[in-house]
N, CA, C and O atoms as a Tinker XYZ file with bonds, in Angstrom:
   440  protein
     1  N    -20.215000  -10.778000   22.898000    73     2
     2  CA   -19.021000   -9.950000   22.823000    64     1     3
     3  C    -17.856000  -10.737000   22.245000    63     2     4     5
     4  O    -16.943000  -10.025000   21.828000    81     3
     5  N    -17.696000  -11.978000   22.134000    73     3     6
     6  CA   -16.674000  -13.163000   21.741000    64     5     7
     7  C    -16.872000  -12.796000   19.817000    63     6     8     9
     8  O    -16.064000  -12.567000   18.917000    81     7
     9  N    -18.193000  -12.893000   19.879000    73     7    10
    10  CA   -18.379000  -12.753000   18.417000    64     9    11
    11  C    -17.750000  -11.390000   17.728000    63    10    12    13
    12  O    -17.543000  -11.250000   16.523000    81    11
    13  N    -17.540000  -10.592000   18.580000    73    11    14
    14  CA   -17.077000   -8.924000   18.196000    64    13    15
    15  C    -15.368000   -9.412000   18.186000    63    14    16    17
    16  O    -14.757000   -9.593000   17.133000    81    15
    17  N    -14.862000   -9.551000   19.307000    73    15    18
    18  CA   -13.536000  -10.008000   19.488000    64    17    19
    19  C    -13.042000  -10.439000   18.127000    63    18    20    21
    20  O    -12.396000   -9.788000   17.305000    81    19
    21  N    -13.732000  -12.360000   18.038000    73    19    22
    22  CA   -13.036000  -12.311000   16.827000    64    21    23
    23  C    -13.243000  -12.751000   15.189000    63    22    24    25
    24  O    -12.815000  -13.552000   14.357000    81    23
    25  N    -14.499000  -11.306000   15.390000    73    23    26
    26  CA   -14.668000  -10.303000   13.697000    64    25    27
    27  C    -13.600000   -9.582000   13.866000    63    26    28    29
    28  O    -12.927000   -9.608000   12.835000    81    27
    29  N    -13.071000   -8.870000   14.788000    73    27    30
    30  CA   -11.859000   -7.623000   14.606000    64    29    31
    31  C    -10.838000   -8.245000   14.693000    63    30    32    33
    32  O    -10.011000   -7.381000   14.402000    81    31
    33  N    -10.066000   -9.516000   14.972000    73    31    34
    34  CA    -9.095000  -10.684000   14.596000    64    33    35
    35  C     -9.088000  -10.925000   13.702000    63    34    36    37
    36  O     -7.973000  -11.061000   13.200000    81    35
    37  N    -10.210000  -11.142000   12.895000    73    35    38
    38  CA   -10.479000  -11.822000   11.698000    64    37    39
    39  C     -9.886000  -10.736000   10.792000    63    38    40    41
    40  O     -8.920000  -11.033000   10.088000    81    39
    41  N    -10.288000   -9.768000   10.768000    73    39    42
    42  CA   -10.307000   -8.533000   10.012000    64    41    43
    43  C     -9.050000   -8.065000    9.901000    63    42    44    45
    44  O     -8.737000   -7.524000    8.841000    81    43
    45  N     -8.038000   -8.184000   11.022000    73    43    46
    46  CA    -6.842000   -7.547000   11.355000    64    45    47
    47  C     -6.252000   -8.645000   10.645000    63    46    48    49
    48  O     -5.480000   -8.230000    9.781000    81    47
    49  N     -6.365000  -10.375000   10.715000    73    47    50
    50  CA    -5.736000  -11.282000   10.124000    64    49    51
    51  C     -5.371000  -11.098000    8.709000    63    50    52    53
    52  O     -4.264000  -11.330000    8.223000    81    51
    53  N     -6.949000  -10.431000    7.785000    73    51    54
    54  CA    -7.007000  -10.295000    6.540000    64    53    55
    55  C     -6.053000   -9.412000    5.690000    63    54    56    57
    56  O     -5.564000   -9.528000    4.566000    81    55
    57  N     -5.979000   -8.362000    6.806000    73    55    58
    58  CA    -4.330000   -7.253000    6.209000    64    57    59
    59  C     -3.386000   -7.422000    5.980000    63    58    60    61
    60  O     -3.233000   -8.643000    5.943000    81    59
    61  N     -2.351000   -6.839000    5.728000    73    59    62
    62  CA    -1.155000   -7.014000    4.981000    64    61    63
    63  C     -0.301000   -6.923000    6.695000    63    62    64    65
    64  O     -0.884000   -6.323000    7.598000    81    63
    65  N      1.290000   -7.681000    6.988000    73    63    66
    66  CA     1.890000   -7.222000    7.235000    64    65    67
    67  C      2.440000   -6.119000    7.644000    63    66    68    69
    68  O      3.406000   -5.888000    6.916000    81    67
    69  N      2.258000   -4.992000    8.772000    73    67    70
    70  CA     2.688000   -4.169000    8.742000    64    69    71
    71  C      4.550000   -3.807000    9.187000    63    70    72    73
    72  O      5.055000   -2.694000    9.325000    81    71
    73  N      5.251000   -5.212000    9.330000    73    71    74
    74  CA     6.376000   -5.107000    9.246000    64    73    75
    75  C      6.770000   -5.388000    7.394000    63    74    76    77
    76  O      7.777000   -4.922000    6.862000    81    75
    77  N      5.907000   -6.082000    6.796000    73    75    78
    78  CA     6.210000   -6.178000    5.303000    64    77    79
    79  C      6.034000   -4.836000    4.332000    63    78    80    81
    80  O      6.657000   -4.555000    3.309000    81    79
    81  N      5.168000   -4.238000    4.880000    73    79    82
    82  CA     5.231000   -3.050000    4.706000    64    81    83
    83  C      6.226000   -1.900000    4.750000    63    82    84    85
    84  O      6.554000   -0.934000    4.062000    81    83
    85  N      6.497000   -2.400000    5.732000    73    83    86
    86  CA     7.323000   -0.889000    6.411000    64    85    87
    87  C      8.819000   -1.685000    5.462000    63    86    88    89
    88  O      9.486000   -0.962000    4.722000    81    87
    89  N      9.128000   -2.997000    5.604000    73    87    90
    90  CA    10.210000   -3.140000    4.325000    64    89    91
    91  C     10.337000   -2.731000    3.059000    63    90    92    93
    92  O     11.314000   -2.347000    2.415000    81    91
    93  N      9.192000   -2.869000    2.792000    73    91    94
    94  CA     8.558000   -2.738000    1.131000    64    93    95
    95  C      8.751000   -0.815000    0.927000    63    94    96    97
    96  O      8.701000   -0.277000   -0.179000    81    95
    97  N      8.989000    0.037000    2.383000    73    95    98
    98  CA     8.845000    1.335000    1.582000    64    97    99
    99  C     10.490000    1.532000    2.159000    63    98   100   101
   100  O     11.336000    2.001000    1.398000    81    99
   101  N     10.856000    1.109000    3.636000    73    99   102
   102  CA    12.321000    1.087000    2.930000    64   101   103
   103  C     13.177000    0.888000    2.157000    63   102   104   105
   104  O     14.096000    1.683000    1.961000    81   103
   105  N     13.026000   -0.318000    1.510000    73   103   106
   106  CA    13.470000   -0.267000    0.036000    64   105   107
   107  C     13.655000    0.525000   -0.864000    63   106   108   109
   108  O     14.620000    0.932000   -1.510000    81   107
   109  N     12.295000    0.740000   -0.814000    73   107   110
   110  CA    12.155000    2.096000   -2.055000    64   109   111
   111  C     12.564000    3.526000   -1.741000    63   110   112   113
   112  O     12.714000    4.434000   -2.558000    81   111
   113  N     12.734000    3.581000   -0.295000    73   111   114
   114  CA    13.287000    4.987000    0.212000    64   113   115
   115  C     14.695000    5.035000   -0.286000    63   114   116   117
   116  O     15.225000    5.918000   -0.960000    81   115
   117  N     15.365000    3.567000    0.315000    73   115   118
   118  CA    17.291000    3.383000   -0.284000    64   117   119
   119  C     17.214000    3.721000   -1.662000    63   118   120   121
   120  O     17.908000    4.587000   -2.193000    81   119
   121  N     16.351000    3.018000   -2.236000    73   119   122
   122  CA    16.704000    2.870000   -4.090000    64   121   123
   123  C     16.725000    4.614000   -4.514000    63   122   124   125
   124  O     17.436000    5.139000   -5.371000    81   123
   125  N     15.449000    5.455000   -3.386000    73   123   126
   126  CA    15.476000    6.427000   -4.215000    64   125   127
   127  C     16.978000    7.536000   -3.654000    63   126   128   129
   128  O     17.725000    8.325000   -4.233000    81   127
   129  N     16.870000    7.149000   -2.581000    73   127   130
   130  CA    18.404000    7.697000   -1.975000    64   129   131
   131  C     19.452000    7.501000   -2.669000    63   130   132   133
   132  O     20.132000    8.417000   -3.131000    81   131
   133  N     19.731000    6.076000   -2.839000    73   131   134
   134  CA    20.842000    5.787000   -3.847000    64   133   135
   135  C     20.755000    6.599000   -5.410000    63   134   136   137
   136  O     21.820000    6.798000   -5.995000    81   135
   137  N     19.469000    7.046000   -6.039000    73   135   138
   138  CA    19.811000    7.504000   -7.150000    64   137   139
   139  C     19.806000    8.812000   -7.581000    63   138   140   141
   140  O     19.952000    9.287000   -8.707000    81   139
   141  N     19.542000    9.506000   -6.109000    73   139   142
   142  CA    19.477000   10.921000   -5.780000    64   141   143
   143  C     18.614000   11.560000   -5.934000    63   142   144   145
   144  O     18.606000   12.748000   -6.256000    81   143
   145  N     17.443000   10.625000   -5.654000    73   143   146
   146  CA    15.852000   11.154000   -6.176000    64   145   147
   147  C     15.247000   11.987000   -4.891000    63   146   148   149
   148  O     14.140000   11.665000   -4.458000    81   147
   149  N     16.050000   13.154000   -4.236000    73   147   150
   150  CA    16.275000   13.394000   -3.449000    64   149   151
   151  C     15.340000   14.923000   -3.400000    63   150   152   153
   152  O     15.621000   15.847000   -2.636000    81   151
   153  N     14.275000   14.936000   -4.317000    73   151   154
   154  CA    13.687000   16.243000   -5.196000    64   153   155
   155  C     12.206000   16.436000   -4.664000    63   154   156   157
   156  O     11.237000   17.033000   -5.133000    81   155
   157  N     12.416000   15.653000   -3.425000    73   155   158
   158  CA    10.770000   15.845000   -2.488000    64   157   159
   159  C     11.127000   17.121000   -1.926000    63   158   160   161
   160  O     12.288000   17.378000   -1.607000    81   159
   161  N      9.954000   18.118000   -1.761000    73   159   162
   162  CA     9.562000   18.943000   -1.105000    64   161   163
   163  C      9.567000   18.548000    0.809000    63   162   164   165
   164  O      8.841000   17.705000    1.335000    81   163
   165  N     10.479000   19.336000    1.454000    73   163   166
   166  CA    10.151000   18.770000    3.163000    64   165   167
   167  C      9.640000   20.106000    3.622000    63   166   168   169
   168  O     10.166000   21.162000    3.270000    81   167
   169  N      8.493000   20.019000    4.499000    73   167   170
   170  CA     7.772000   21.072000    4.639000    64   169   171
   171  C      8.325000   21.772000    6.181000    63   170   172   173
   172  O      8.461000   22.971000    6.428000    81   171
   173  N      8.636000   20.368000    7.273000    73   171   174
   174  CA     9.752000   20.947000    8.382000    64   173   175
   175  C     11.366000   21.000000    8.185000    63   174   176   177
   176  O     12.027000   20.087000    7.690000    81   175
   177  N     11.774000   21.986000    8.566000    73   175   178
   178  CA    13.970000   22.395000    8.562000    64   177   179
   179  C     13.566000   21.393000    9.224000    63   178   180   181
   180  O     12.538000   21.071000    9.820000    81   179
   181  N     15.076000   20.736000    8.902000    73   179   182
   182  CA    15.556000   20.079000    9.597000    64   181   183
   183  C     16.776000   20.819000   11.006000    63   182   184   185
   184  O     17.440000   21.848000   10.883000    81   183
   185  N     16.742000   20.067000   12.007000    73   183   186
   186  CA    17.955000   20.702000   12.835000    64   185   187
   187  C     19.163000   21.096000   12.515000    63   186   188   189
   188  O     19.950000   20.232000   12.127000    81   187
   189  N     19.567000   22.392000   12.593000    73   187   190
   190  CA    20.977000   22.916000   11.755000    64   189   191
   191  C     22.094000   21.847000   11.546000    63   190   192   193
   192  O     22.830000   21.815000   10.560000    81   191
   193  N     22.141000   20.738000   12.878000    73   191   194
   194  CA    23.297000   19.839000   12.840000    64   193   195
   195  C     23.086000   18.501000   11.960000    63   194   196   197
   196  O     23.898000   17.578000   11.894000    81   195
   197  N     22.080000   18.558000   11.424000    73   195   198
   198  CA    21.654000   17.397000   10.781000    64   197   199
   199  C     21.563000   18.127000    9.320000    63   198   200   201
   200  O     21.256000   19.278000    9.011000    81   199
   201  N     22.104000   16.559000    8.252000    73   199   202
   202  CA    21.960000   16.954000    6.455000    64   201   203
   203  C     21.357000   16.038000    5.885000    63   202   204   205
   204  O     21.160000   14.911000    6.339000    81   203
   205  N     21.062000   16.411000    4.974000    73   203   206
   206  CA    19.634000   16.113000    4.193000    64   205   207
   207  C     20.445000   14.688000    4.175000    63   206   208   209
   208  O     19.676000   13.816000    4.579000    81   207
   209  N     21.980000   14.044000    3.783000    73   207   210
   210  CA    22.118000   12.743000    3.779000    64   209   211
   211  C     22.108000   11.621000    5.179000    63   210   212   213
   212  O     22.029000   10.392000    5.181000    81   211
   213  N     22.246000   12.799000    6.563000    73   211   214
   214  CA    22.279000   11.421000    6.978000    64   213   215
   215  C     21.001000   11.209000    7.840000    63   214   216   217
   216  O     21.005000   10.625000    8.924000    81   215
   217  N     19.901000   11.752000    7.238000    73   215   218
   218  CA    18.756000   11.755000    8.047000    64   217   219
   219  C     18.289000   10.538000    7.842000    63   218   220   221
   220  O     18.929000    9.980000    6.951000    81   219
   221  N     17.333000    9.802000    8.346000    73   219   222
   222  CA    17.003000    8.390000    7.596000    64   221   223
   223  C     15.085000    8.650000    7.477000    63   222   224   225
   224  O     14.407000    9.334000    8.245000    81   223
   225  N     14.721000    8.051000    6.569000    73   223   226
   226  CA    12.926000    8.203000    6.628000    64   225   227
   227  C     12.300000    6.891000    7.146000    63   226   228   229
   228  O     12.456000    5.674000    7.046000    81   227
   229  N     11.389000    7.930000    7.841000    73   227   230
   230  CA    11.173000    6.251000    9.264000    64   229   231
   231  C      9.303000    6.567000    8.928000    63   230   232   233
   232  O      8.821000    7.667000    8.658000    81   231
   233  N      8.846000    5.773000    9.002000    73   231   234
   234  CA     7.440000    5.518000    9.309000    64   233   235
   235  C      7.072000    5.141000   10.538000    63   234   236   237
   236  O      7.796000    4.385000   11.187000    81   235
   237  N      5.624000    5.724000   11.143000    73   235   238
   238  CA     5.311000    5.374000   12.660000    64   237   239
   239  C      4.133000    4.110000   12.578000    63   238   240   241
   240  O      3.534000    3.738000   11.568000    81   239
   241  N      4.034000    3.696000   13.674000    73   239   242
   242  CA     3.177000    2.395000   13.352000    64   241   243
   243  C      1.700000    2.956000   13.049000    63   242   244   245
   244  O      0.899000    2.164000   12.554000    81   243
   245  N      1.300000    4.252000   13.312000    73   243   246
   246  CA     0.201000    4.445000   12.669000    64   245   247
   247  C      0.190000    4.693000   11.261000    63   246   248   249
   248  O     -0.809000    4.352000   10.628000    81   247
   249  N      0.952000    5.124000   10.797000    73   247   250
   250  CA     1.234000    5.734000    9.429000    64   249   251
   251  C      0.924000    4.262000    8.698000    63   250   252   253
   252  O      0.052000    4.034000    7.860000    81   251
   253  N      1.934000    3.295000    9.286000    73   251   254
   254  CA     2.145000    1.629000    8.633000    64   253   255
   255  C      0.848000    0.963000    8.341000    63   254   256   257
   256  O      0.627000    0.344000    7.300000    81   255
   257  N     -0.333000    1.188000    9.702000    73   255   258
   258  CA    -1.197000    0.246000   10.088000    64   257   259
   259  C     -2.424000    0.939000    8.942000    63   258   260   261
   260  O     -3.199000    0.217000    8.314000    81   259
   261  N     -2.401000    2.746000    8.815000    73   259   262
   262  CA    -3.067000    3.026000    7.901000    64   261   263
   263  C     -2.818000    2.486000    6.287000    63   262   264   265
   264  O     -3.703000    2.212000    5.476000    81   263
   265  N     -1.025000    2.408000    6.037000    73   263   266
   266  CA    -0.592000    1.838000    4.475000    64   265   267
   267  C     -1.558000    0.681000    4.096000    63   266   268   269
   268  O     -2.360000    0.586000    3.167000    81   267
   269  N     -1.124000   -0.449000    5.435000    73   267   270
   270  CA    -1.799000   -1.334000    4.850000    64   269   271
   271  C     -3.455000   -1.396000    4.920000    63   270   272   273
   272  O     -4.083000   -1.851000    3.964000    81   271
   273  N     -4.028000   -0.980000    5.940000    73   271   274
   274  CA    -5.293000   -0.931000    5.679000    64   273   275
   275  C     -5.927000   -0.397000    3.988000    63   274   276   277
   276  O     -7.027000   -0.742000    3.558000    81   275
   277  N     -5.073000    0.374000    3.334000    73   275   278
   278  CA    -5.549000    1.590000    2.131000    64   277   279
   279  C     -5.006000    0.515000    0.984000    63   278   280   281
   280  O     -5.754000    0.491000    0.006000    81   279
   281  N     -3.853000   -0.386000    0.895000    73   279   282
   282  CA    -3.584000   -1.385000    0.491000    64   281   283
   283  C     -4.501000   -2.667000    0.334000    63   282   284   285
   284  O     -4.821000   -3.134000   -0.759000    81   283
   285  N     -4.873000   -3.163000    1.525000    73   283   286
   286  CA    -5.830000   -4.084000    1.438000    64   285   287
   287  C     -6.866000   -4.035000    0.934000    63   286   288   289
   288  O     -7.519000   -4.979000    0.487000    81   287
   289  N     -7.205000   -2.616000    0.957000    73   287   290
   290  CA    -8.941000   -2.134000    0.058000    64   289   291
   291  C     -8.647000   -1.894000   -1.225000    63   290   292   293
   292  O     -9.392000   -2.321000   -2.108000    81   291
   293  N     -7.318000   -1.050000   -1.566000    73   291   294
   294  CA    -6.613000   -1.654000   -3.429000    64   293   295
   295  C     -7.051000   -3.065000   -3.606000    63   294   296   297
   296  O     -8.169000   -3.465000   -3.929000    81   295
   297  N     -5.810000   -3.860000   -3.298000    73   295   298
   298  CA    -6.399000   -4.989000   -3.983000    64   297   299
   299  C     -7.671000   -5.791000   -4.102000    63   298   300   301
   300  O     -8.039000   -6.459000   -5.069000    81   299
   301  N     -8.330000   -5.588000   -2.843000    73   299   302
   302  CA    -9.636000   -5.988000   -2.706000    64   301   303
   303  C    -10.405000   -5.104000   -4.010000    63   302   304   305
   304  O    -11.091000   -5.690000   -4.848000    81   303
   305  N    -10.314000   -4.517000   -4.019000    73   303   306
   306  CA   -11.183000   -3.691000   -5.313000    64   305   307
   307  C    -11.038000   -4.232000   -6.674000    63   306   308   309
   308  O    -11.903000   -4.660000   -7.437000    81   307
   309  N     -9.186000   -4.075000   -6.887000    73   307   310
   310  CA    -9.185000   -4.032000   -8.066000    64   309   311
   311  C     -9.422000   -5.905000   -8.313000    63   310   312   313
   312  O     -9.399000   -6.382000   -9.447000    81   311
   313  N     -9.652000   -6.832000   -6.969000    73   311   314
   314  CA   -10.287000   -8.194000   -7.602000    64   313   315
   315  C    -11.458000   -8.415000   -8.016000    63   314   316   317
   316  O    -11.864000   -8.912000   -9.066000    81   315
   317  N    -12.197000   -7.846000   -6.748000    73   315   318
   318  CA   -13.790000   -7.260000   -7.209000    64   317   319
   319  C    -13.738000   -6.970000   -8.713000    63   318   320   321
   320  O    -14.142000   -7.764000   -9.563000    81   319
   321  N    -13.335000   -6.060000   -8.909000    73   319   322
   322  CA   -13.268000   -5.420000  -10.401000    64   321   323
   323  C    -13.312000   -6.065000  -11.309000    63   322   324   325
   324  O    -14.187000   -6.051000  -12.175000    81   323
   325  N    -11.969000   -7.018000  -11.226000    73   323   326
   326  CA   -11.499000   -7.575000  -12.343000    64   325   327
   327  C    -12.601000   -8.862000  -12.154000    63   326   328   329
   328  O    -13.002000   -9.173000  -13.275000    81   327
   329  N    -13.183000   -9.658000  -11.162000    73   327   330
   330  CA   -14.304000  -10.372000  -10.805000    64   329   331
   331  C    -15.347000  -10.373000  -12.398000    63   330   332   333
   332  O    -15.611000  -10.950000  -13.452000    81   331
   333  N    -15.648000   -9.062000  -11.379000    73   331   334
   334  CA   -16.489000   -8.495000  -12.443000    64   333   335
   335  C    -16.650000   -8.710000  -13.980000    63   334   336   337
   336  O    -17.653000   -9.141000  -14.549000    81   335
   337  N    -15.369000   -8.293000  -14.588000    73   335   338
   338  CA   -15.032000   -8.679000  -15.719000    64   337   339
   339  C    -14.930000   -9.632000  -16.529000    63   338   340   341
   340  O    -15.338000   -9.670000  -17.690000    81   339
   341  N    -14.170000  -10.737000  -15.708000    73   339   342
   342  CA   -14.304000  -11.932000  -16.131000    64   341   343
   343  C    -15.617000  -12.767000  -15.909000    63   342   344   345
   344  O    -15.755000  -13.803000  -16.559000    81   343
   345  N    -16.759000  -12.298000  -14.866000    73   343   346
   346  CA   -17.515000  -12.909000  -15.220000    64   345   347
   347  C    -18.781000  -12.714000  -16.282000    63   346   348   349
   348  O    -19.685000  -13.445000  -16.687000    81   347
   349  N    -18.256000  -10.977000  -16.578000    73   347   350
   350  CA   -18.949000  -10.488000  -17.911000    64   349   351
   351  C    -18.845000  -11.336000  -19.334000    63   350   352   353
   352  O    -19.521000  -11.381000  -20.361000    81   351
   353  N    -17.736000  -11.935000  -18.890000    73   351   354
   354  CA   -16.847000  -13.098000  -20.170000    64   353   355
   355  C    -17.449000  -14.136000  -19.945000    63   354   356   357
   356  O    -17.113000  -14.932000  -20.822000    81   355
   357  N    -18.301000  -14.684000  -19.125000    73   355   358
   358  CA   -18.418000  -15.774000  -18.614000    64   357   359
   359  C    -16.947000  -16.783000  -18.630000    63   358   360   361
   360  O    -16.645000  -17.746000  -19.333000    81   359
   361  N    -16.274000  -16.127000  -17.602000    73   359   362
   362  CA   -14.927000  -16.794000  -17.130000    64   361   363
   363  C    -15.526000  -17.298000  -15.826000    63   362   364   365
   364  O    -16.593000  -16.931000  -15.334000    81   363
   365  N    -14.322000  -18.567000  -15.143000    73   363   366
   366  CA   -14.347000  -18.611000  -13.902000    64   365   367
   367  C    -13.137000  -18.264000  -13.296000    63   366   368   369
   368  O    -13.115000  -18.269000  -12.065000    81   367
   369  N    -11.901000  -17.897000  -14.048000    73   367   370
   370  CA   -11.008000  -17.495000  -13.247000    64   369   371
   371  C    -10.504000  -15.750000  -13.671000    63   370   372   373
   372  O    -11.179000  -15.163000  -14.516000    81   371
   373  N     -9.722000  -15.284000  -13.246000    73   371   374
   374  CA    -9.513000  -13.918000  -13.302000    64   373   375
   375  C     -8.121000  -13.997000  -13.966000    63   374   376   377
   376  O     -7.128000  -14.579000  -13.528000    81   375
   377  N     -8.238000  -13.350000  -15.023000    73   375   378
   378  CA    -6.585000  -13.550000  -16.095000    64   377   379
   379  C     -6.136000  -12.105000  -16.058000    63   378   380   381
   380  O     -6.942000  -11.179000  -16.161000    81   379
   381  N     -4.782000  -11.923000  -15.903000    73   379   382
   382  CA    -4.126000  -10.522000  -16.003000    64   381   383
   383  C     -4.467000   -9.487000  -17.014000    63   382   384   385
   384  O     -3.931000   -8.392000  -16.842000    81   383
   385  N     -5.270000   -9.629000  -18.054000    73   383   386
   386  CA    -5.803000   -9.092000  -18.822000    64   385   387
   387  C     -7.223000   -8.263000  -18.234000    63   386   388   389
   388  O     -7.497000   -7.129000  -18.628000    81   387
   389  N     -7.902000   -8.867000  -17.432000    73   387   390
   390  CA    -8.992000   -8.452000  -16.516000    64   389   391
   391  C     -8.495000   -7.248000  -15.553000    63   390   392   393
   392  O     -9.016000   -6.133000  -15.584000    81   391
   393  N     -7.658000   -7.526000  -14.877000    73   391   394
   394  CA    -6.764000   -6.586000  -13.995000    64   393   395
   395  C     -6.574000   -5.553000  -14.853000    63   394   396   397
   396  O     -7.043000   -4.416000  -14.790000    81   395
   397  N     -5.466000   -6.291000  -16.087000    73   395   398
   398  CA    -5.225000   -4.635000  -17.037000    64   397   399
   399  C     -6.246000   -3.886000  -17.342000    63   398   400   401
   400  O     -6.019000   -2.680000  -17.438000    81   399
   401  N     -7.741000   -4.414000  -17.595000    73   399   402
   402  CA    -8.552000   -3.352000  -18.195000    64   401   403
   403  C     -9.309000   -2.536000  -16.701000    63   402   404   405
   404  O    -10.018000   -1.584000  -17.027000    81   403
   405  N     -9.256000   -2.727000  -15.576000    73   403   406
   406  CA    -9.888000   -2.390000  -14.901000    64   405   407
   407  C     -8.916000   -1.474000  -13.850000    63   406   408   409
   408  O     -9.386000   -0.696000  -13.019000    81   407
   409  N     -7.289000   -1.752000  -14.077000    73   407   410
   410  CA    -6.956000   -0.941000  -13.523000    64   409   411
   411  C     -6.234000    0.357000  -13.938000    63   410   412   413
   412  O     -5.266000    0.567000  -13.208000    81   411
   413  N     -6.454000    1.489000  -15.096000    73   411   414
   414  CA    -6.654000    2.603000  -14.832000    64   413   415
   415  C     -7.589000    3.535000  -14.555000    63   414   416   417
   416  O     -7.266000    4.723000  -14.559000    81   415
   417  N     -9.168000    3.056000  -14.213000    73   415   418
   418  CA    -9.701000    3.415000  -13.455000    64   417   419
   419  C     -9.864000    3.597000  -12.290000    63   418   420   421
   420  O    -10.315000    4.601000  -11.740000    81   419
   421  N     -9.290000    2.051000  -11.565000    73   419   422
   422  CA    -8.683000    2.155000  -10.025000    64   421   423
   423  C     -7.406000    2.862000   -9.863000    63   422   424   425
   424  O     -7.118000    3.252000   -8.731000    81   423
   425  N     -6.669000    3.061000  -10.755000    73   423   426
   426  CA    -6.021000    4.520000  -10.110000    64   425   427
   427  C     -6.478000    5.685000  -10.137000    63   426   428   429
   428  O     -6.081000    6.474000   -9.280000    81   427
   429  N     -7.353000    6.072000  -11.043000    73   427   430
   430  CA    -8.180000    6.830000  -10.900000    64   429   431
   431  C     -9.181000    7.567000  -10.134000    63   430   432   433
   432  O     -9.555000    8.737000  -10.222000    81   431
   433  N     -9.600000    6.410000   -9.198000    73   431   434
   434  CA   -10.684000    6.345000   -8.263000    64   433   435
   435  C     -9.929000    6.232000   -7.269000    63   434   436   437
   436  O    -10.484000    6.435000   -6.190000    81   435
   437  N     -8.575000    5.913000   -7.236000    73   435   438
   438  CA    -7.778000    5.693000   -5.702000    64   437   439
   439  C     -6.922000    7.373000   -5.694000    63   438   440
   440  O     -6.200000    7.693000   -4.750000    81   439
């Protein structure tokens, strides 16, 4: 059972941050606030006393713990991928050019 313990340590170690996360989309929530990119669809009213400016967008720690899990399997892929590639080249290292050709399919597939 020690051995189960810590594979799921191990595993949880391998993920991203889920406080780096949750920075990484506040950011981008301000930037889009600040430029009035304000043109999302909200599917619940909000409470009559509350306006669309001073609401704030919050993420829950499940929401976070799923980002990064769906994150970690991105990049894991698109290295695999690009792996791949470069060793089709007979490369040993992986050059940004490898990445470029392999990733509009991984958006594709994501």
């Amino acid at each position: 059972m020690d051995e189960d313990a810590t594979t799921g340590n191990s595993a949880a170690a391998e993920t991203f941050d889920p406080e780096l996360i949750h920075a990484i989309f506040k950011l981008v929530w301000r930037r889009r606030a600040e430029k009035g990119g304000g043109n999302e669809v909200i599917d619940v009213e909000p409470a009559p006393e509350t306006s669309r400016r001073n609401r704030s967008t919050t993420a829950n720690a499940s929401a976070l713990k799923v980002s990064c899990e769906l994150l970690r399997i991105f990049v894991t892929e698109a290295i695999q991928r690009s792996a791949f590639i470069a060793e089709a080249e007979d490369g040993t290292v992986i050059e940004p050019t490898h990445l470029e050709r392999v990733l509009p399919q991984l958006l594709l597939d994501f």
